[in-house]
Legacy VTK file of the C-alpha trace (Angstrom):
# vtk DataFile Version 3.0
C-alpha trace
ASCII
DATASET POLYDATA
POINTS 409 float
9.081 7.893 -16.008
6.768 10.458 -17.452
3.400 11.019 -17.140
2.819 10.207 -21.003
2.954 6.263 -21.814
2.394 6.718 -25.298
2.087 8.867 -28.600
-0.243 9.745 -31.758
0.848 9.869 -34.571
1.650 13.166 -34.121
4.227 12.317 -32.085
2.166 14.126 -29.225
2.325 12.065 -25.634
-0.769 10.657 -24.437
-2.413 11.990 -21.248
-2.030 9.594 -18.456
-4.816 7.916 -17.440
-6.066 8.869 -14.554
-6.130 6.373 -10.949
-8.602 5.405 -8.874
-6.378 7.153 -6.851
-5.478 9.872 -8.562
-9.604 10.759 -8.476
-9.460 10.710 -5.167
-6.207 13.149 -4.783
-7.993 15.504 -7.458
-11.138 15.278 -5.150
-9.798 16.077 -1.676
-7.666 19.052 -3.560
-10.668 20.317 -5.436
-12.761 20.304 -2.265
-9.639 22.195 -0.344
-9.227 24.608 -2.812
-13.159 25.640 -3.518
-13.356 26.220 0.433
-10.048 28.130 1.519
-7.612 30.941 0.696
-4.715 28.725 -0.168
-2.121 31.449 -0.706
-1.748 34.240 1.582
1.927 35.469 0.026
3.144 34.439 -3.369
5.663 31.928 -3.683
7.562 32.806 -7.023
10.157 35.078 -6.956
9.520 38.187 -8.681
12.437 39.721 -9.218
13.544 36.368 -11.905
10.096 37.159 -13.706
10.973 41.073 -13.864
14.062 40.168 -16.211
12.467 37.972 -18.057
8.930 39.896 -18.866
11.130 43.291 -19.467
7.445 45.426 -18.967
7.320 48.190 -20.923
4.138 51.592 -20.884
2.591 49.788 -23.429
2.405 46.074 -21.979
-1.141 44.561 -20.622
-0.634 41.760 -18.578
-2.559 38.674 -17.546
-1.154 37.122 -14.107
-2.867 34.742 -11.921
-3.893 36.120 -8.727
-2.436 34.072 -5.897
-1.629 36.126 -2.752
-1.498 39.404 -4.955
1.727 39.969 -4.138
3.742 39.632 -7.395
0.498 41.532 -9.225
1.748 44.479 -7.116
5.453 43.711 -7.939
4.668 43.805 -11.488
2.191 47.568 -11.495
5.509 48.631 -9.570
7.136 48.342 -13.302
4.189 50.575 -14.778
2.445 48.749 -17.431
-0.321 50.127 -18.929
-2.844 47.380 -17.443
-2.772 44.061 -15.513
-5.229 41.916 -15.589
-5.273 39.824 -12.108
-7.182 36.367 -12.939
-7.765 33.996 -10.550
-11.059 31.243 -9.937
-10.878 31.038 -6.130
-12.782 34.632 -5.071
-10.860 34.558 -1.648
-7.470 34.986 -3.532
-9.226 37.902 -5.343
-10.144 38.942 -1.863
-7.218 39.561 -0.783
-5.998 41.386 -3.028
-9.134 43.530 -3.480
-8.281 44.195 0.416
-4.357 44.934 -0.461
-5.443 47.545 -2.855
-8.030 49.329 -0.629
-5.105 49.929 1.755
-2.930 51.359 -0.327
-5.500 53.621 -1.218
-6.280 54.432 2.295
-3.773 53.760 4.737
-0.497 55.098 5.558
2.352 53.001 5.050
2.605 52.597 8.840
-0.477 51.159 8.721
-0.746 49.174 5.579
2.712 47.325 6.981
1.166 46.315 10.043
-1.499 44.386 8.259
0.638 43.256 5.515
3.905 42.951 6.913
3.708 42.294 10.466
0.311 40.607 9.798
-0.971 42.147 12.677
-2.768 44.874 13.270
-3.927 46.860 16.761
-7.055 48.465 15.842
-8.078 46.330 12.416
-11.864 46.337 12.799
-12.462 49.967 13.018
-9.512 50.500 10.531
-11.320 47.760 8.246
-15.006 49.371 8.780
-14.057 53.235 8.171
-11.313 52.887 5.401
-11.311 49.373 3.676
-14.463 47.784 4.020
-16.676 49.950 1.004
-13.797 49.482 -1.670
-14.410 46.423 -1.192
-16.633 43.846 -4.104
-19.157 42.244 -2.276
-17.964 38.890 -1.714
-14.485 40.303 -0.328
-16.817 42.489 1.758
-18.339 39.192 3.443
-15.235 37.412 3.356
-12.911 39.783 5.384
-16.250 40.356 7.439
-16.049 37.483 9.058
-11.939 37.275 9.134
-10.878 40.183 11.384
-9.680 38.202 13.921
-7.004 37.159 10.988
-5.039 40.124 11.771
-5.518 40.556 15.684
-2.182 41.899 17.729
-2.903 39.190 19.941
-3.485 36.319 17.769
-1.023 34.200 14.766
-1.338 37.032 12.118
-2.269 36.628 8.729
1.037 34.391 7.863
-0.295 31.993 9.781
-4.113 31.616 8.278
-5.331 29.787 4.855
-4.269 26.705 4.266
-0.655 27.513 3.587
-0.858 28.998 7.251
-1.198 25.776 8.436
1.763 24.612 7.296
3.511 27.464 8.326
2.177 26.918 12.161
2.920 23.506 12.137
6.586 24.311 11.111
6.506 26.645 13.846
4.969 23.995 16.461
8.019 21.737 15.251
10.910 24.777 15.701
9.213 25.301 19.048
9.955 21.919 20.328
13.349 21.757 18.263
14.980 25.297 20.044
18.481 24.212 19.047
17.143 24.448 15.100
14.865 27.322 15.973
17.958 29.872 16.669
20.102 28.421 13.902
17.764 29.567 11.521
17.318 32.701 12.903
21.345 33.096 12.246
21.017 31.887 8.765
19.245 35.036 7.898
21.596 37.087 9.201
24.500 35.591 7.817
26.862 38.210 5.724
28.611 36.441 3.550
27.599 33.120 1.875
30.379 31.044 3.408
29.070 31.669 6.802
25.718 30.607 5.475
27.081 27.285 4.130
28.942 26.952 7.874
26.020 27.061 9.384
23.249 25.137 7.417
26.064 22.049 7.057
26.995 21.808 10.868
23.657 23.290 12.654
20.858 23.047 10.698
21.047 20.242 8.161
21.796 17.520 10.628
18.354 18.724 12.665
15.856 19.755 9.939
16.326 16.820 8.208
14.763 14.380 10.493
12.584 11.645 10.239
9.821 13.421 10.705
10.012 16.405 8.192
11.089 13.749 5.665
7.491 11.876 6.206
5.290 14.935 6.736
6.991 16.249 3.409
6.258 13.235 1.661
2.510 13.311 3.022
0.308 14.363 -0.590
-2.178 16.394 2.677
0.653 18.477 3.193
1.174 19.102 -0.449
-2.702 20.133 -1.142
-2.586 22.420 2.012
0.419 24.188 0.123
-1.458 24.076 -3.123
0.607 21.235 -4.832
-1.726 18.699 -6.339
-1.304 14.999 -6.750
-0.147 15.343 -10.664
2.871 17.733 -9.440
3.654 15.368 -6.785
4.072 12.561 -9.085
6.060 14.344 -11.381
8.683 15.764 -8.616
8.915 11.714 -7.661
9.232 10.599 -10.929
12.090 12.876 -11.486
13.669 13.259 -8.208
15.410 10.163 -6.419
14.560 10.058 -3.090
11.142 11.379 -3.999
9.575 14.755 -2.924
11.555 15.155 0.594
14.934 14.510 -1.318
14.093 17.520 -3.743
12.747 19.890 -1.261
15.848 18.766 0.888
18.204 19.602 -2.612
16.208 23.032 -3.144
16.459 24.323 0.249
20.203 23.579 0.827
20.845 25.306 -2.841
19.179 27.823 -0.969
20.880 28.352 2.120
24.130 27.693 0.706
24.171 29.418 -2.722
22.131 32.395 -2.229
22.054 35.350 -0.029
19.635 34.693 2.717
19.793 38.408 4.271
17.079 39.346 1.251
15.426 35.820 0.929
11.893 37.027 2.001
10.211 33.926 1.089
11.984 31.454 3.684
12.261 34.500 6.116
8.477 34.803 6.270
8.173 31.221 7.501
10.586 31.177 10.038
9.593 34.658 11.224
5.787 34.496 10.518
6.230 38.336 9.443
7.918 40.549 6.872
10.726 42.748 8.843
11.331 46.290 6.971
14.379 44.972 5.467
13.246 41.509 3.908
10.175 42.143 2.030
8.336 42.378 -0.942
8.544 45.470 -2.789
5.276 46.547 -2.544
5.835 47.075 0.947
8.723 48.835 1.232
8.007 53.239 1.323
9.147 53.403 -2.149
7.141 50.663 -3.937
3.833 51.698 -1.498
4.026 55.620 -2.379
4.694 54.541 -6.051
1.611 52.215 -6.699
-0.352 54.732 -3.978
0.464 57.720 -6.381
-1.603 55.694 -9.411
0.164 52.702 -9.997
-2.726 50.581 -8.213
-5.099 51.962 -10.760
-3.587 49.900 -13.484
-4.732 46.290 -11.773
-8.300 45.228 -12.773
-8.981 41.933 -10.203
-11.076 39.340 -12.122
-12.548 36.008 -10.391
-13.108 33.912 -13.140
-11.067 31.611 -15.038
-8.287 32.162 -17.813
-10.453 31.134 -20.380
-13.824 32.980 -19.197
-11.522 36.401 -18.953
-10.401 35.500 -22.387
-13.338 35.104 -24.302
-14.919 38.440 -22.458
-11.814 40.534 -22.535
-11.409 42.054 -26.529
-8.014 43.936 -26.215
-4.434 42.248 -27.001
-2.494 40.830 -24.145
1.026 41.426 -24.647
2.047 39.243 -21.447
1.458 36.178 -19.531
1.932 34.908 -16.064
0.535 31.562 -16.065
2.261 30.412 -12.467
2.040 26.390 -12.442
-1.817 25.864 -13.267
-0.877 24.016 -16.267
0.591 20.641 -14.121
-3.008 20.031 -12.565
-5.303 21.445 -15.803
-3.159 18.907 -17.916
-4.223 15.909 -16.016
-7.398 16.761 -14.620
-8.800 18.925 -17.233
-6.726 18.233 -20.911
-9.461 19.633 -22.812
-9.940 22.744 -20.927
-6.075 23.346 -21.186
-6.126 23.113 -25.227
-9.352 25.780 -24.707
-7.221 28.168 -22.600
-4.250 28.178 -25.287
-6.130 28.780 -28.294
-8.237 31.606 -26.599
-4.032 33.022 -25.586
-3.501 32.220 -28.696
-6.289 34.137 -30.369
-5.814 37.420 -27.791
-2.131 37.469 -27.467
0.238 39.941 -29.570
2.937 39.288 -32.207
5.742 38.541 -29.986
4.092 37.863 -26.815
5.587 36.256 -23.688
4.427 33.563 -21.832
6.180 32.869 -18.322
5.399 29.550 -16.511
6.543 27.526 -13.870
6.294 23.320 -13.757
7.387 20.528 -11.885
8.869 19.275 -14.915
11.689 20.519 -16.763
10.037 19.458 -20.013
6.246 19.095 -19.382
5.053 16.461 -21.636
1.648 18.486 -21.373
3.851 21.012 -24.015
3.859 18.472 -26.912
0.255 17.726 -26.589
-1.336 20.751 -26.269
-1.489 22.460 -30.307
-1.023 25.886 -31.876
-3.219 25.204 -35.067
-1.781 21.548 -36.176
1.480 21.878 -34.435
2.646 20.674 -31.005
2.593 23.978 -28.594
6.167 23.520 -27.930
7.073 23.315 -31.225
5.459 26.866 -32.363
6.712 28.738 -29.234
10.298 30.008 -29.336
11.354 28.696 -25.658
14.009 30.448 -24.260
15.421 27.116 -22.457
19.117 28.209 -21.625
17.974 31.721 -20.758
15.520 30.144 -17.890
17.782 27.460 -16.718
20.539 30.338 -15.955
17.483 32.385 -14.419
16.413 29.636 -12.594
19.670 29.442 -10.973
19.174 32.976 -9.258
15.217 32.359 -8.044
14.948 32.550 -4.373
12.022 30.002 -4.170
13.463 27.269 -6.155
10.856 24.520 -5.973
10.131 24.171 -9.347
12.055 21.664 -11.377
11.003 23.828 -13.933
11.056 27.645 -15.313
9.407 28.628 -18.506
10.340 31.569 -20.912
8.071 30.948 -24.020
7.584 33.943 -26.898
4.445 33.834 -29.076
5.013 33.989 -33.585
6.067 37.237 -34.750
LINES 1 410
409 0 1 2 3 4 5 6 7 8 9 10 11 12 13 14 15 16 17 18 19 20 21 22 23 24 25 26 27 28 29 30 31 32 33 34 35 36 37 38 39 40 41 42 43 44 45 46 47 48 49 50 51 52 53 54 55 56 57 58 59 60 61 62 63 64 65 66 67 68 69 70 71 72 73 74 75 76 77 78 79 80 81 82 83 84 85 86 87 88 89 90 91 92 93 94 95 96 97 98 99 100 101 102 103 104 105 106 107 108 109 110 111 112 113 114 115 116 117 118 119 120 121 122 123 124 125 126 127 128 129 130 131 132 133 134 135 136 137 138 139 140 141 142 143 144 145 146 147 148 149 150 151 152 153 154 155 156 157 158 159 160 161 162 163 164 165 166 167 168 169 170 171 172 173 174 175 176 177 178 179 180 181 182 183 184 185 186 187 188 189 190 191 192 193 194 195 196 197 198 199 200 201 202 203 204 205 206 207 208 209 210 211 212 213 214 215 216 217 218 219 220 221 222 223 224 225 226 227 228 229 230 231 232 233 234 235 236 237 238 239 240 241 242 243 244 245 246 247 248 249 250 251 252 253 254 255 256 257 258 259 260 261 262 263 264 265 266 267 268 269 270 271 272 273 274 275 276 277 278 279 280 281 282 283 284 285 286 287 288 289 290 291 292 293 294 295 296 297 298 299 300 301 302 303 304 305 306 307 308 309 310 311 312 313 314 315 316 317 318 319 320 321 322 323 324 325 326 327 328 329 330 331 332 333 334 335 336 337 338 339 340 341 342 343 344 345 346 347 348 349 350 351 352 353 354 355 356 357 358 359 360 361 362 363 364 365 366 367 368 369 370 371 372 373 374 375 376 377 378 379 380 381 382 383 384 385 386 387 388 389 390 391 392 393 394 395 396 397 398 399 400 401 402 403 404 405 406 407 408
């Protein structure tokens, strides 16, 4: 099954029509994301889009925002600028409030808040260093939000809506102890095969409960992850077994294929905090001192949309991280989509890249959207085999699918 039911002429799939349903999905997610910081860390794996984006001096960069986190990843790589696009102001916010600490802070510090998630003394820290880099919508945001990073209470891991999930997983390893220290073990496993050992004999048996299966299956836990409806159907549609089986088949490629000792991603959510070890690289000494000694200079946050920051921004972008907005513009907004690509289009550079991520391996969304009279996917040289290998080595793994796309010469 795919989402399209038909073609044009073209040969271009049809959009599926949209539910009664599949309204209401779109209108509980809208009204989620429009109120909420979704994403308080990013969940694509940088170090995959590093290989694949090969940033040179020269490079300008459009990424959507998220958490900020991969932003910071990328300046770490010293492009000339990167442009940090993202509608929701409160994921601008946070990284607005990322970047004032690095300007600020010591590394000491600047962990505690975005490592440990904690900090001791945040509110005068936040009034006499952070608060007046701040725009003024992240001013009043993080104004009213200090108790996010109190010593005392969850930590910032644990806030926005993909905090929820992440205290409800807690709520269920606290009453699950047995599965609660087996995990702990996994990420401290040496070698893979002791990794494998353990996930098949202690932790597979107990995660996988009834439960988890249903509350993974639930589209409310989805939204609260940032995962609308039209991603969900697509994951089902290709997955037997639904979306439980394929989170189920992604995290056991995880636990036993790949080393979990540097896995940050599924570290954090066990955890609820970074350790000095297992973390991003922006907040390790070395990236912090790097994008601290001018690095952070080269980000420009934007709140808008792709397409706004397109028709105001003039100069040529050489490189694009589009994350997985294209699943939920293609069904909910089509038209908007084809406006996005032929502003990229228009602004891009001979040769420019375009990384993406999907719940499809082969978005149908690809064939309808057009470069000039062509099918999108048919004008873009996709490096398919390239990504599928990558794909293999991406510590996140929830996405059926990994885009590599390069613009006409």
């Amino acid at each position: 099954m795919r989402i399209a039911t038909a073609r044009r002429d073209t040969g271009a799939p049809l959009p599926r029509r949209l539910s009664l349903s599949d309204r209401f999905d779109q209108t509980v997610f809208n009204a989620v994301y429009s109120r909420a910081l979704v994403y308080n860390t990013c969940w694509e794996d940088p170090a995959v889009d590093r290989q694949t984006l090969m940033l040179g001096p020269d490079d300008e960069l459009l990424v959507i925002t998220s958490a900020g986190c991969n932003v910071l990843d990328y300046a770490l790589l010293a492009p000339r600028a990167i442009h940090a696009v993202d509608a929701n102001p409160r994921q601008t916010a946070l990284l607005e409030l990322k970047m004032a600490g690095l300007r600020q802070l010591e590394h000491g510090d600047f962990f505690e808040l975005f490592g440990r998630g904690r900090h001791a003394d945040f509110p005068a820290l936040y009034q006499d260093c952070l608060r007046d880099l701040l725009s003024p919508f992240a001013r009043q945001f993080w104004d009213a939000r200090a108790v996010w990073f109190s010593p005392t209470g969850r930590g910032l891991y644990f806030r926005g809506l993909a905090g929820w999930v992440a205290r409800a997983f807690h709520e269920y390893l606290r009453l699950r102890p047995g599965l609660q220290s087996a995990l702990e073990q996994l990420f401290t496993a040496s070698t893979l095969d002791e990794q494998r050992a353990l996930y098949r004999a202690r932790i597979a048996p107990l995660l996988w409960s009834r439960p988890m299966n249903w509350a993974l299956s639930r589209q409310l836990t989805l939204s609260l992850l940032g995962v609308p409806h039209p991603q969900r159907r697509e994951v089902v549609a290709q997955h037997q077994g639904g979306v439980a089986a394929f989170v189920r088949d992604a995290l056991g490629y995880i636990a036993c294929e790949l080393p979990t000792r540097s896995n940050y991603f599924y570290s954090l959510y066990v955890h609820g905090e970074y350790a000095p070890d297992c973390c991003p690289e922006y907040l390790t000494h070395a990236g912090f001192n790097a994008l601290r000694a001018g690095l952070v200079e080269r980000i420009h946050p934007h709140t808008t949309t792709v397409t706004e920051f397109l028709r105001r921004h003039q100069a040529p972008v050489s490189r694009f991280v589009l994350l997985d907005h294209m699943d939920w513009m293609s069904s909910y907004h089509p038209a908007a989509l084809q406006e996005e690509w032929d502003l990229i289009l228009q602004r891009a550079t001979p040769g420019a890249r375009v990384l993406f991520r999907s719940a499809h391996a082969d978005p149908a969304y690809l064939w309808r959207l057009t470069a000039g009279s062509a099918p999108l996917r048919a004008t873009l040289h996709f490096h398919d085999e390239w990504a599928r290998t990558l794909s293999r080595e991406d510590r996140v793994h929830t996405y059926a699918g990994f885009h590599i796309a390069d613009l006409p010469v």
